[in-house]
VOSELUM-312872 format. One line per field, with one value per residue (C-alpha): residue in three letters; residue number from 1; chain; x, y, z. Coordinates in Angstrom, 1 decimal. Example, Ala and Ser with C-alpha at 12.3 -4.5 7.8 and 13.67 -1.06 7.14 Angstrom:
BEGIN
resn c(Ala|Ser) $
resi c(1|2) $
chain c(A|A) $
u c(12.3|13.7) $
v c(-4.5|-1.1) $
w c(7.8|7.1) $
This chain:
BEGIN
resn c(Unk|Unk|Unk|Unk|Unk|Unk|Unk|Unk|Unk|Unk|Unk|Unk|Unk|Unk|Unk|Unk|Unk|Unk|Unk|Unk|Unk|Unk|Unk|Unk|Unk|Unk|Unk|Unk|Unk|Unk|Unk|Unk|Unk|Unk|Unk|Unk|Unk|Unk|Unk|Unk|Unk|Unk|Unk|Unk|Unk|Unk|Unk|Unk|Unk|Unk|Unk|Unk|Unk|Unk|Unk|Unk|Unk|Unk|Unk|Unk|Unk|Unk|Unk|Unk|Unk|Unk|Unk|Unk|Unk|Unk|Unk|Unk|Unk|Unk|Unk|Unk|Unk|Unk|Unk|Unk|Unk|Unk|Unk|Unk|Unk|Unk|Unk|Unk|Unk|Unk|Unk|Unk|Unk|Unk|Unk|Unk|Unk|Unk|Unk|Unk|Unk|Unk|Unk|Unk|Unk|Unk|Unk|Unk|Unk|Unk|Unk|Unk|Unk|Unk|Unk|Unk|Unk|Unk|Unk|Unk|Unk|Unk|Unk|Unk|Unk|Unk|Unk|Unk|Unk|Unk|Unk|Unk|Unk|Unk|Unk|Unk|Unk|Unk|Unk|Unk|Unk|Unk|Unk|Unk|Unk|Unk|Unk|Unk|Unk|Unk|Unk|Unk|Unk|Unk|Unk|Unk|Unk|Unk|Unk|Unk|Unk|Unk|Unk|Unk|Unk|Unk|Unk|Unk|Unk|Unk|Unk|Unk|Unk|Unk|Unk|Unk|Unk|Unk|Unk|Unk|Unk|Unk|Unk|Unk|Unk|Unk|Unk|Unk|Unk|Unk|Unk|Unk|Unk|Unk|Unk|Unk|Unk|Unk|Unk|Unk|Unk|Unk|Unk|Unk|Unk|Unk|Unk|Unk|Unk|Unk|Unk|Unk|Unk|Unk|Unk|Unk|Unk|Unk|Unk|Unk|Unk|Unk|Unk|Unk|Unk|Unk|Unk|Unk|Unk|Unk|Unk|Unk|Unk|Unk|Unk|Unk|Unk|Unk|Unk|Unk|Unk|Unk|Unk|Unk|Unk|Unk|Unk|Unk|Unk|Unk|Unk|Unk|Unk|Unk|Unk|Unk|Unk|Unk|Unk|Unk|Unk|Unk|Unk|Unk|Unk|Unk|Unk|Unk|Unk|Unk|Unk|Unk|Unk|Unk|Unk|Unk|Unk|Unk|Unk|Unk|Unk|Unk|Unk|Unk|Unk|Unk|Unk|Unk|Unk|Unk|Unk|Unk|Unk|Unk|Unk|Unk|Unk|Unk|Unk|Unk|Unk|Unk|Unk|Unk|Unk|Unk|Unk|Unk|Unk|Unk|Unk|Unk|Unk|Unk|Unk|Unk|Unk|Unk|Unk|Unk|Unk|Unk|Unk|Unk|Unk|Unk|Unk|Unk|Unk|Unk|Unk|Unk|Unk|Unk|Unk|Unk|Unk|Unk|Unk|Unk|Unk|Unk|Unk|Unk|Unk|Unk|Unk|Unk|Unk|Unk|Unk|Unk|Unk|Unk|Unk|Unk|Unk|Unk|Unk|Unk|Unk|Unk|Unk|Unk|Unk|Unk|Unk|Unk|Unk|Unk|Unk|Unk|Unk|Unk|Unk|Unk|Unk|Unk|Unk|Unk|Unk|Unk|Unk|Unk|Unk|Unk|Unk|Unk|Unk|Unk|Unk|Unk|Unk|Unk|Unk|Unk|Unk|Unk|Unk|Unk|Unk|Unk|Unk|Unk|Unk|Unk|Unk|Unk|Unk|Unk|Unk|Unk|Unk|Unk|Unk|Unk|Unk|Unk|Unk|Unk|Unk|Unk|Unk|Unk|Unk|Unk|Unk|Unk|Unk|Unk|Unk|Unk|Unk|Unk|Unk|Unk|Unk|Unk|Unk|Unk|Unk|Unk|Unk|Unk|Unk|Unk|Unk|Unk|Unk|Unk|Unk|Unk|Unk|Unk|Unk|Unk|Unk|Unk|Unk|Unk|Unk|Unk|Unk|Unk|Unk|Unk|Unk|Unk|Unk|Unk|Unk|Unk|Unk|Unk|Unk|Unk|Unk|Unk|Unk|Unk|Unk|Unk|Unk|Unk|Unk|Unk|Unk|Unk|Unk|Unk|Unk|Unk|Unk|Unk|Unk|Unk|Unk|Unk|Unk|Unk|Unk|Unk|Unk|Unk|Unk|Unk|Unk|Unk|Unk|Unk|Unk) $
resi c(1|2|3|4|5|6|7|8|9|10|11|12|13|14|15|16|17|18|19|20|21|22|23|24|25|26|27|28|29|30|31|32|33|34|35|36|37|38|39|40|41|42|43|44|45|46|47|48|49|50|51|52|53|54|55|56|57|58|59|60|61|62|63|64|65|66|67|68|69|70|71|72|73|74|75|76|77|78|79|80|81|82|83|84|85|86|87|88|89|90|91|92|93|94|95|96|97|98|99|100|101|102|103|104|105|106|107|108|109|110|111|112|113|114|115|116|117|118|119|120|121|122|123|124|125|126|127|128|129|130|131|132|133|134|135|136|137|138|139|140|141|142|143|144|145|146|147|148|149|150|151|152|153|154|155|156|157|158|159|160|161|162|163|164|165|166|167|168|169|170|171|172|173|174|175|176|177|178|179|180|181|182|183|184|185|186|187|188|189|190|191|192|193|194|195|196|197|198|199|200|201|202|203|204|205|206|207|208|209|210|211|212|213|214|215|216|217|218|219|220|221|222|223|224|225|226|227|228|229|230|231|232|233|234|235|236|237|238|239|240|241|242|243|244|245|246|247|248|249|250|251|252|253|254|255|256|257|258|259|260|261|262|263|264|265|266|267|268|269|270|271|272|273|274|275|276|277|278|279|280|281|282|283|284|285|286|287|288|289|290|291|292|293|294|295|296|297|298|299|300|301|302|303|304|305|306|307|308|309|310|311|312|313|314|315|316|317|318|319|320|321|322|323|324|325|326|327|328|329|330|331|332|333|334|335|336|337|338|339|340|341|342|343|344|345|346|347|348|349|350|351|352|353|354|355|356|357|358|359|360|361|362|363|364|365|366|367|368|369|370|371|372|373|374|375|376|377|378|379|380|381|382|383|384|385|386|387|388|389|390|391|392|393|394|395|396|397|398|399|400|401|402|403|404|405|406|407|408|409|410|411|412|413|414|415|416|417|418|419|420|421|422|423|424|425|426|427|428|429|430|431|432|433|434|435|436|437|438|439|440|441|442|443|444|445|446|447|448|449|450|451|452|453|454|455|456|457|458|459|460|461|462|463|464|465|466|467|468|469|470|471|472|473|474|475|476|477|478|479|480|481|482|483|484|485|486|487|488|489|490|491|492|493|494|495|496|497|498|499|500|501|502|503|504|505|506|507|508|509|510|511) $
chain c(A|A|A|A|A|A|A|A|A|A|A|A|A|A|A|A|A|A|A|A|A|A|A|A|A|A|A|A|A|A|A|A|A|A|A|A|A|A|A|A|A|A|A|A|A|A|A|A|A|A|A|A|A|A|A|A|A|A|A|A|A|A|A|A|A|A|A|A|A|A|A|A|A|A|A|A|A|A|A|A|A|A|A|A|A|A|A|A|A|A|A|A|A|A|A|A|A|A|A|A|A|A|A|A|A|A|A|A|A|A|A|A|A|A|A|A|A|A|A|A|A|A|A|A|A|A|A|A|A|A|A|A|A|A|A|A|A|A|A|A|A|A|A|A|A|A|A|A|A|A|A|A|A|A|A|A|A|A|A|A|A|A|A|A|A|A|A|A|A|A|A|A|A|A|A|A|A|A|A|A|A|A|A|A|A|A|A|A|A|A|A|A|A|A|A|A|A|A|A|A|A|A|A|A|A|A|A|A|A|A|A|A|A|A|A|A|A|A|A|A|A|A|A|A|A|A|A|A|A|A|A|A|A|A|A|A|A|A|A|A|A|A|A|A|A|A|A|A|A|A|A|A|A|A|A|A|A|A|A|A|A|A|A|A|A|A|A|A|A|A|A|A|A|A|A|A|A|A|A|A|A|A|A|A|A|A|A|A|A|A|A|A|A|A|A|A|A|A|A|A|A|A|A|A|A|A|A|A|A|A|A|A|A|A|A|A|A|A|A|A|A|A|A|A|A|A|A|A|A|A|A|A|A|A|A|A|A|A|A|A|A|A|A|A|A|A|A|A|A|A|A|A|A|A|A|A|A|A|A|A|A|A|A|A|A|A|A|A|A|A|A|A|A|A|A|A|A|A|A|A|A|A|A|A|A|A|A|A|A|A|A|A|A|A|A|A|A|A|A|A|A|A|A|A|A|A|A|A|A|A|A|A|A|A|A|A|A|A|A|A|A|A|A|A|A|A|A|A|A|A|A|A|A|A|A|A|A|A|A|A|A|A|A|A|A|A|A|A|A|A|A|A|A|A|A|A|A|A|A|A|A|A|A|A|A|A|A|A|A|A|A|A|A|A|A|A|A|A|A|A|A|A|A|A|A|A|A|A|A|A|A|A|A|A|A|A|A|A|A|A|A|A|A|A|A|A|A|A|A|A|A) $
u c(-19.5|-18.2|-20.0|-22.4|-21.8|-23.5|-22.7|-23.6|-26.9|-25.9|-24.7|-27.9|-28.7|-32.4|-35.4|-39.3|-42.9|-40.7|-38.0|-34.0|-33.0|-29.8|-29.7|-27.0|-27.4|-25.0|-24.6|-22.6|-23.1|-23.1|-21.6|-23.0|-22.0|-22.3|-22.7|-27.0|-26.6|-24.5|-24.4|-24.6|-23.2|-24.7|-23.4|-26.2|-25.6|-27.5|-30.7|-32.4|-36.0|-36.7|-34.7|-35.8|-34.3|-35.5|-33.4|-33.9|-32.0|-31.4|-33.1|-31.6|-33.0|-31.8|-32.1|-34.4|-34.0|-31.2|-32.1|-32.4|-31.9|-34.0|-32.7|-34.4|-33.7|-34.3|-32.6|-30.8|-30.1|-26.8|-27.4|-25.5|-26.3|-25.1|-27.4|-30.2|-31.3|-30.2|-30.5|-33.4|-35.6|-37.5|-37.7|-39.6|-37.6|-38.4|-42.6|-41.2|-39.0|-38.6|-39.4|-39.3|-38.7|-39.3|-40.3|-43.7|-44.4|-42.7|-43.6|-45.3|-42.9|-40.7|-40.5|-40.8|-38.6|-35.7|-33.3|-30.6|-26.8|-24.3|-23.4|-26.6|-26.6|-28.9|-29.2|-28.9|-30.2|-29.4|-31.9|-31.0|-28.1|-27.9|-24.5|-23.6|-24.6|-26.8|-26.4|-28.1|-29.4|-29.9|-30.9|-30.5|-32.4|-32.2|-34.8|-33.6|-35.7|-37.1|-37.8|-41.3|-42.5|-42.9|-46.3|-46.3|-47.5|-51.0|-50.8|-53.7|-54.7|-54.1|-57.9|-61.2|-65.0|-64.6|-67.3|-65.0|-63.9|-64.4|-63.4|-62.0|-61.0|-57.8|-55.4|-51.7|-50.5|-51.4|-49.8|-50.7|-48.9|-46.5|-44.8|-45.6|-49.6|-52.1|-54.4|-54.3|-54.6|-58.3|-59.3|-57.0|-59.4|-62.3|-61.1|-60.8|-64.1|-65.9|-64.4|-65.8|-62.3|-61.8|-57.9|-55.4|-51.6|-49.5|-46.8|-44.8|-41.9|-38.7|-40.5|-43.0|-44.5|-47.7|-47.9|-48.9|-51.2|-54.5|-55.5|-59.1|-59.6|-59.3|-62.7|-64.6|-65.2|-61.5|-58.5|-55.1|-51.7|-48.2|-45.8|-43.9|-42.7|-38.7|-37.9|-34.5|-32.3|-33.3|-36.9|-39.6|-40.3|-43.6|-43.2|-46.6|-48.1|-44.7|-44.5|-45.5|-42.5|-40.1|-38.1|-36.4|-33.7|-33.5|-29.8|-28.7|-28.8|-28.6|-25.1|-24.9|-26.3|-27.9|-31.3|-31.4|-30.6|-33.7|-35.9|-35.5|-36.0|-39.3|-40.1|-38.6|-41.4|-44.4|-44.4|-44.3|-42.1|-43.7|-42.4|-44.1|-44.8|-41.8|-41.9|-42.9|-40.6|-40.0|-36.3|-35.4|-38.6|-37.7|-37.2|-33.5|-33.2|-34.6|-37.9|-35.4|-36.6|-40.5|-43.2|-45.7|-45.6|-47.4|-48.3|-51.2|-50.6|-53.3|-55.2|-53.9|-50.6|-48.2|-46.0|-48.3|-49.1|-45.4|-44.9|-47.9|-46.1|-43.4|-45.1|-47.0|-43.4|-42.7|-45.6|-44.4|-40.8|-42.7|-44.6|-41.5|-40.5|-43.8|-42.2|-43.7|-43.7|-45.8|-45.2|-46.8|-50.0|-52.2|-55.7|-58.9|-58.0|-54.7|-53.5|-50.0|-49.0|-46.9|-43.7|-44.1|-41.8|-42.9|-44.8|-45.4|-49.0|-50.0|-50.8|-53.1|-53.0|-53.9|-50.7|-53.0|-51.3|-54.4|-57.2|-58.5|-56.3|-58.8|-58.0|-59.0|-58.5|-57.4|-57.9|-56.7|-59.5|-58.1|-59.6|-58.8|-59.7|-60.6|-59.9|-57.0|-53.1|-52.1|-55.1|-54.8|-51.0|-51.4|-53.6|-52.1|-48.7|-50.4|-52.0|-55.8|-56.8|-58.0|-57.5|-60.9|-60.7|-63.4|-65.8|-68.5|-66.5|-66.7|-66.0|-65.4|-62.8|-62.0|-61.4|-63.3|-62.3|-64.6|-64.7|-65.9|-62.6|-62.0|-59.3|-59.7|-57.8|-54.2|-54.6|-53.9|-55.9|-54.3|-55.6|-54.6|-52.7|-55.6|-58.2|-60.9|-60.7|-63.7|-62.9|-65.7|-65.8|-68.3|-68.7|-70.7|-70.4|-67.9|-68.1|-71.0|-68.0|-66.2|-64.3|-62.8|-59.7|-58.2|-54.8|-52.3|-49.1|-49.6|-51.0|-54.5|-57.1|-60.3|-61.4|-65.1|-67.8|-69.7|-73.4|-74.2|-75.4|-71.6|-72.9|-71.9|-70.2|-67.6|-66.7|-63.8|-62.7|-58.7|-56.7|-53.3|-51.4|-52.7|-52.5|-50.0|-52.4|-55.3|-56.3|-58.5|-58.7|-61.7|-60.8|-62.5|-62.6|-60.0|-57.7|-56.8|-59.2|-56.9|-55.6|-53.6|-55.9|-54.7|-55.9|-58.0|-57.4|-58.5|-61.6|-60.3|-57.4|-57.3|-54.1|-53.8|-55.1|-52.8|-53.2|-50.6|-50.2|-51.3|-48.3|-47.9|-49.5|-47.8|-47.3) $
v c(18.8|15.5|12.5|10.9|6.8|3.9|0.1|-1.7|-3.5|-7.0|-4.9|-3.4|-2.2|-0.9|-2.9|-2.0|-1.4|0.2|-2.9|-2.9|0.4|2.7|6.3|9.0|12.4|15.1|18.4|21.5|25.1|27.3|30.8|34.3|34.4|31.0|30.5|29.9|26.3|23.6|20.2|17.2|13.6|10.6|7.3|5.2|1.1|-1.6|-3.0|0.6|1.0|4.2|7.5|10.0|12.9|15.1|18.4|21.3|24.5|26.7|30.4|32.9|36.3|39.0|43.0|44.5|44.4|42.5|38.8|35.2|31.8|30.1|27.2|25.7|21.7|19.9|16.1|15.2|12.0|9.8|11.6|14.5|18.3|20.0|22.9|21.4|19.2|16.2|14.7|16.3|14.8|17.3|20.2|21.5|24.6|25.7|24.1|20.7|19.4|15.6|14.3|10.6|9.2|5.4|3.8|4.0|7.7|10.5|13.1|16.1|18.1|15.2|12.6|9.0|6.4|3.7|4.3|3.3|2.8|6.0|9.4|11.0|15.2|16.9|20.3|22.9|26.3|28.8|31.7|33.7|33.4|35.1|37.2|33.9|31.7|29.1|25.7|22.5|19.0|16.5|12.8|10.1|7.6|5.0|1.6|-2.0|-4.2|-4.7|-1.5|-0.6|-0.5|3.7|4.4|5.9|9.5|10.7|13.9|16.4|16.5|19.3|20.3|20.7|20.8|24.4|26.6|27.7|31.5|32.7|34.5|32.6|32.9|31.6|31.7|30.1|31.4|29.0|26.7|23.2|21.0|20.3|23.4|25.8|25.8|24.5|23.4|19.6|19.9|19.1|21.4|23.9|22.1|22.9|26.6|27.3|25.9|27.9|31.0|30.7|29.7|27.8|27.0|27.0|26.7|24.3|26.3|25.3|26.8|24.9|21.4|19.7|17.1|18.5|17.9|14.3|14.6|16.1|12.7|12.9|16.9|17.9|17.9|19.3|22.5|23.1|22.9|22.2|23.2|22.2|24.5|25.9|28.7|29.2|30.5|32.6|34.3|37.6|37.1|34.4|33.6|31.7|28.9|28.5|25.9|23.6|20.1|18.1|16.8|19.5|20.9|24.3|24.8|27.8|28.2|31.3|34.8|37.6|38.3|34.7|35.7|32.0|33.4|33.3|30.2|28.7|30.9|29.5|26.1|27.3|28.4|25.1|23.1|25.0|27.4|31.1|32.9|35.4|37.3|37.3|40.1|41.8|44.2|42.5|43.4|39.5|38.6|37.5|38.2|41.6|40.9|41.4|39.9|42.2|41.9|41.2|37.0|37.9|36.9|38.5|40.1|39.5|43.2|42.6|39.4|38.7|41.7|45.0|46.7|49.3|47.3|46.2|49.9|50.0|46.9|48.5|51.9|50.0|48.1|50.9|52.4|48.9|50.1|53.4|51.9|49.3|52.4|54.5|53.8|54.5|53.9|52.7|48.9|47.0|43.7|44.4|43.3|42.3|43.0|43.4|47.1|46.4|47.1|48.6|50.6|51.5|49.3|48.1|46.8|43.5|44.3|42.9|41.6|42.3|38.9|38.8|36.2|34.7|33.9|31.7|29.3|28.9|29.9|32.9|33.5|33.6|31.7|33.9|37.2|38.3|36.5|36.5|36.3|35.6|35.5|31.9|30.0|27.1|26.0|24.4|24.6|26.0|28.3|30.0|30.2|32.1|34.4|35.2|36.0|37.9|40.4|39.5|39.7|41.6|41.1|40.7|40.9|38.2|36.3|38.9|41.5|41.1|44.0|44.8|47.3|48.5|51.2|52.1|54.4|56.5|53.6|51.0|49.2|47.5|46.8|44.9|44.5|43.5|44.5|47.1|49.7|51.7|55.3|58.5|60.3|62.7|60.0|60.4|56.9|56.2|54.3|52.0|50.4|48.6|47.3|44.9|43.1|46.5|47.8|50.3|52.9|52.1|54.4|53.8|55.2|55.7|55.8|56.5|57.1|60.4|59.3|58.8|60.9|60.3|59.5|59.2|57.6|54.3|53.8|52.3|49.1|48.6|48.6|51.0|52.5|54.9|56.3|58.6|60.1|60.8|60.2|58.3|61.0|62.3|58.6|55.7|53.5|53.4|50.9|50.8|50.5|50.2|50.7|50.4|54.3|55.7|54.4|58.1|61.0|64.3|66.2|64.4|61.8|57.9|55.5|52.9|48.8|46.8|46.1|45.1|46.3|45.7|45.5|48.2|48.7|50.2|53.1|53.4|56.0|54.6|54.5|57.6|59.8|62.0|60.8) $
w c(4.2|5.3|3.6|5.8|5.8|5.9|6.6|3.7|3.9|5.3|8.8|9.9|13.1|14.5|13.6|13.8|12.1|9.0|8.6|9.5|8.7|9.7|10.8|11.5|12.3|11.7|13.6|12.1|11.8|9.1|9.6|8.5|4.6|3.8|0.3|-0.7|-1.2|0.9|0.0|2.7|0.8|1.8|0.7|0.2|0.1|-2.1|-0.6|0.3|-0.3|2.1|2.2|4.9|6.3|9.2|10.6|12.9|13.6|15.9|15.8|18.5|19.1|17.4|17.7|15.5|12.1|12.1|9.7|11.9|11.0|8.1|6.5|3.2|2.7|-0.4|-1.9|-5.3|-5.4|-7.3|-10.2|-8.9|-7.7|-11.1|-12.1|-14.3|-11.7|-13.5|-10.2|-8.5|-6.3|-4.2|-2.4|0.6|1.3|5.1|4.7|6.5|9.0|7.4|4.4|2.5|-1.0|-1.7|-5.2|-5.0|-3.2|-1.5|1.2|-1.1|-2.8|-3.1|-6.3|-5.6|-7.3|-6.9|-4.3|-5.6|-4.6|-4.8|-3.6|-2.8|-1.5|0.8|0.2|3.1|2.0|4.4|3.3|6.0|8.7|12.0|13.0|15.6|12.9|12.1|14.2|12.8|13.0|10.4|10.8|8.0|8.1|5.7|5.5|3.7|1.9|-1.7|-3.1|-4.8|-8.0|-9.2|-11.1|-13.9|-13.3|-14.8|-15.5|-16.8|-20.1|-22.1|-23.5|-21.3|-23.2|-23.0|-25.2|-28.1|-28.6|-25.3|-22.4|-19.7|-16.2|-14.7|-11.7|-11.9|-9.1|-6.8|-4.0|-2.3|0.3|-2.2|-1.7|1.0|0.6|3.1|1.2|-0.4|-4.3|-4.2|-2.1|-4.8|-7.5|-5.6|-4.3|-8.2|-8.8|-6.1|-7.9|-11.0|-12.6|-16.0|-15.2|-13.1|-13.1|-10.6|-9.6|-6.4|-5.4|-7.0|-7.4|-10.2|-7.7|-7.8|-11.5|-10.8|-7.5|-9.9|-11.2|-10.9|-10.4|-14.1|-16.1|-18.7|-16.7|-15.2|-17.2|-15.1|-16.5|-14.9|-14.2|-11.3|-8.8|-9.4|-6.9|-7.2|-3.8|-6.6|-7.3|-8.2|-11.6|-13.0|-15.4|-16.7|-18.5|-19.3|-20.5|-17.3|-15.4|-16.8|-13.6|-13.8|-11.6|-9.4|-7.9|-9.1|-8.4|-11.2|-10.9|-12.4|-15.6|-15.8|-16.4|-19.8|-20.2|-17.8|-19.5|-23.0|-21.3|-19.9|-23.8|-25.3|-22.8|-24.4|-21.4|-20.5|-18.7|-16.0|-13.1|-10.0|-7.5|-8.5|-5.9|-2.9|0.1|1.6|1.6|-2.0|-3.6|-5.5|-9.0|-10.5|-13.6|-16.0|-18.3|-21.6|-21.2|-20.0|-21.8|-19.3|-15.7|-12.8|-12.1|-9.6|-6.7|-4.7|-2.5|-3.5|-2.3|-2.3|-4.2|-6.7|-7.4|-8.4|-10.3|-12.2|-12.6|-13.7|-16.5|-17.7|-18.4|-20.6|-22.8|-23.5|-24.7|-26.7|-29.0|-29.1|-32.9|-34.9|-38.3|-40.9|-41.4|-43.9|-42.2|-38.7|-39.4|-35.8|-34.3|-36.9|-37.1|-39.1|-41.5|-43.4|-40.4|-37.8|-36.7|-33.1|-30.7|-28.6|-25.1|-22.0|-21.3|-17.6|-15.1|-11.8|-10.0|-6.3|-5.0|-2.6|0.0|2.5|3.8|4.0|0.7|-1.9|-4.9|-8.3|-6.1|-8.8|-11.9|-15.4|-18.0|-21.1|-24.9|-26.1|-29.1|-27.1|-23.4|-24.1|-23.0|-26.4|-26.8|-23.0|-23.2|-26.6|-25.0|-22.3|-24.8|-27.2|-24.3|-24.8|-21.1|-18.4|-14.7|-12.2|-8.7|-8.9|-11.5|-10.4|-12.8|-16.2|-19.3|-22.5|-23.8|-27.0|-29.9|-33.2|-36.0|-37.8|-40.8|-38.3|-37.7|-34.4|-32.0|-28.7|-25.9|-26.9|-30.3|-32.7|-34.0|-36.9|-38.4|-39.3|-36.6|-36.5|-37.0|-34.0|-32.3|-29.9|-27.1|-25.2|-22.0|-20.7|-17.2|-14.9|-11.4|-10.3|-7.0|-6.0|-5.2|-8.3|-10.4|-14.0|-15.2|-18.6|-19.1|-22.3|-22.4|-21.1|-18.6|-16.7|-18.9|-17.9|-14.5|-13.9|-11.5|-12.3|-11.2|-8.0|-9.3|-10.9|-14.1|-17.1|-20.0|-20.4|-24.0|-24.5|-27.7|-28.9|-32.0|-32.5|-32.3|-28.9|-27.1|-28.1|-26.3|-23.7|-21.3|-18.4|-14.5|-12.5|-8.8|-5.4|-3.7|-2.7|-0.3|1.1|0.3|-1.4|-1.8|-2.8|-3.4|-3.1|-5.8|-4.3|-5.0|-7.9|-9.2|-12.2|-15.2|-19.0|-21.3|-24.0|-27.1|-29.4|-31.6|-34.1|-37.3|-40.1|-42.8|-44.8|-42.1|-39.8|-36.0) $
């Protein structure tokens, strides 16, 4: 695009309650196959303390199921667009019509600092383009004067009380007005609160301004970690619980192959890497870029859908291929049950998360309750990586799941229980807070093997018997009833969903 220009500060025009300041506004369209990101230069002067932007766009009717006009906008300042983000400064994507930076704040999703002199870009992202095209507006405006001092940002600490070894409930899939949410991050703080949560992760689409806006919501009884949303044209990706102030940059599609490289970023900040709602049907949501980079997937996204009952399908595959070489291996030790034993291949732990933006989105519906060491940032995160944690529709539902061997050994959820391949294993489940129509499901490789009734108070157990060799694994769904009576019967939502435990062939033992 043609660069937008600006007298130098010593010829200003336009005066009021906000100082001398200059605007220009620039009117264009974009055609039907433009490419996902377009670049508007603006030459900005010395003497600028204020850049703000506002734009609108046109949206003509089209037939059905033919795609309008949505265009994203975000800023990168003299640093330069390159991917990296280098030069980042914010990012609203279509949530606002204008924005602001200055020294001392910016509009949410936006990161306040100098304004200083150079070739500054906005950044036109049309998401969707109708067949006539995409007309637009944008206005510059920039405001003279002395620039403000920029605070230092106070970000979260990384440890809350806690109460040592324990189960803890988190969401962090959440949004706030610095991306798309409606809800300011203390009313996030006290959503999470309200839902019996012990963590949350800030996670806005493509921007890590939120990770300075919860001074004063942390405490001993809520943990916050920073992350965010990256949100891909082939599929949104969670970064959760990364250095605070680390931006990941989201302009790329699959084809790229640029993935890869973002994700060991995400790692290299102390973070995971976690797809979200793989399978969700919005425009540039499905997920393209493979599981290879996953640390954990986000099988289950706020109420239960059609496409979450494939991304589960989907994962449960993952655990099959993770169990398919049953080898021997004296050097895969994990779980209290292990011992010299089978080799396994690395698995993906299921997620649940909110994916709340307002009300009535619940926060923690669902939750991830994870078995940490402490509630810390380390602790949760290794958690959550090592696959010790169930998902809870709410902090009503708690259980506990695991698998003993006929010489008292023990595995829990995420770990490994190892045994002679003919070795009865007992599997336990116990249950409270579940629906008074609930059902619980076990499932193995094979497949679901045991579906039974709980009592009506939502309280019980369930105890199932099988050996290694009959199931690789077995972990457990308690739903709501069914959605559609049979035959052939639908599977009802959610109450709640465990990861596996594993039950591998002891070494020397036939599998």
């Amino acid at each position: 695009m043609a660069t937008v220009s600006f007298a130098h500060a010593g010829d200003r025009t336009g005066s009021g309650p906000g100082g001398p300041h200059r605007t220009r506004t620039v009117r264009g369209t974009l055609p039907a196959g433009s490419p996902d990101y377009v670049y508007l230069p603006v030459d900005v002067p010395d003497g600028v303390a204020e850049f703000a932007v506002s734009y609108s766009y046109g949206k003509p009717p089209v037939p059905p199921g033919v795609q309008g006009n949505a265009l994203d906008i975000g800023l990168f300042d003299e640093r330069g667009t390159e991917l990296g983000g280098r030069g980042f400064r914010g990012w609203s994507g279509g949530a606002r019509t204008s924005f602001f930076v200055r020294g001392d704040t910016a509009t949410p999703g936006y990161l306040p600092g100098p304004v200083r002199p150079g070739t500054w870009h906005i950044a036109l992202a049309p998401y969707t383009v109708a067949p006539e095209g995409l007309p637009y507006e944008v206005t510059v405006t920039l405001r003279f004067g002395e620039g403000a001092r920029t605070p230092a940002p106070v970000y979260p600490p990384e440890r809350a009380k806690g109460r040592g070894r324990a189960w803890y409930r988190g969401d962090c899939h959440v949004h706030s007005t610095h991306s798309d949410g409606r809800r300011t991050p203390a009313e996030v703080a006290a959503a999470a609160r309200a839902a019996g949560l012990d963590f949350i992760n800030s996670s806005e689409h493509n921007t890590t301004s939120a990770h300075a806006a919860w001074e004063g919501l942390w405490g001993d009884d809520l943990l916050i970690l920073t992350g965010e949303e990256v949100t891909t044209r082939n599929g949104h990706v969670l970064a959760i619980g990364t250095d605070p102030g680390v931006f990941v940059d989201w302009r790329y599609r699959a084809r790229d192959d640029r993935f890869g490289r973002y994700a060991r970023q995400v790692r290299r900040a102390g973070g995971l890497v976690v797809p979200a709602h793989p399978h969700a049907t919005c425009i540039g949501c499905n997920w393209k870029f493979g599981l290879a980079d996953a640390d954990a997937v986000e099988v289950w996204n706020g109420p239960w859908t059609p496409d979450d009952e494939i991304a589960l399908a989907e994962w449960d595959n993952t655990l099959v291929a993770s169990v398919r070489d049953r080898g021997p291996d004296p050097g895969s030790g994990q779980g209290s049950g292990s011992g010299q034993g089978a080799r396994s291949r690395r698995w993906l732990p299921a997620m649940g998360n909110s994916d709340a933006h307002r009300e009535p989105d619940r926060v923690g519906h669902p939750q991830t309750v994870v078995l940490a060491d402490a509630l810390s940032r380390q602790a949760v995160l290794a958690g959550i990586r090592a696959g010790r944690s169930y998902l809870a529709e709410s902090a009503d539902l708690s259980l506990s799941f695991g698998a003993t061997d006929g010489r008292g050994r023990y595995a829990g959820i995420g770990e490994r229980l190892r045994a002679a391949a003919d070795a009865p294993v007992t599997v336990r489940l116990e249950v409270t807070g579940a629906p008074a129509d609930g059902t619980v499901r076990l499932v193995t490789d094979q497949g679901t093997l045991l579906t039974t009734s709980l009592p009506a108070s939502g309280t019980g157990v369930v105890e199932w018997r099988t050996t290694p060799a009959h199931a690789a694994y077995v972990r457990a769904e308690v739903r709501h009833a069914p959605a559609v009576p049979g035959p052939p019967e639908l599977p009802g939502a959610f109450a709640a969903l465990t990861n596996p435990v594993f039950l591998d062939t002891e070494a020397g033992t036939p599998g």
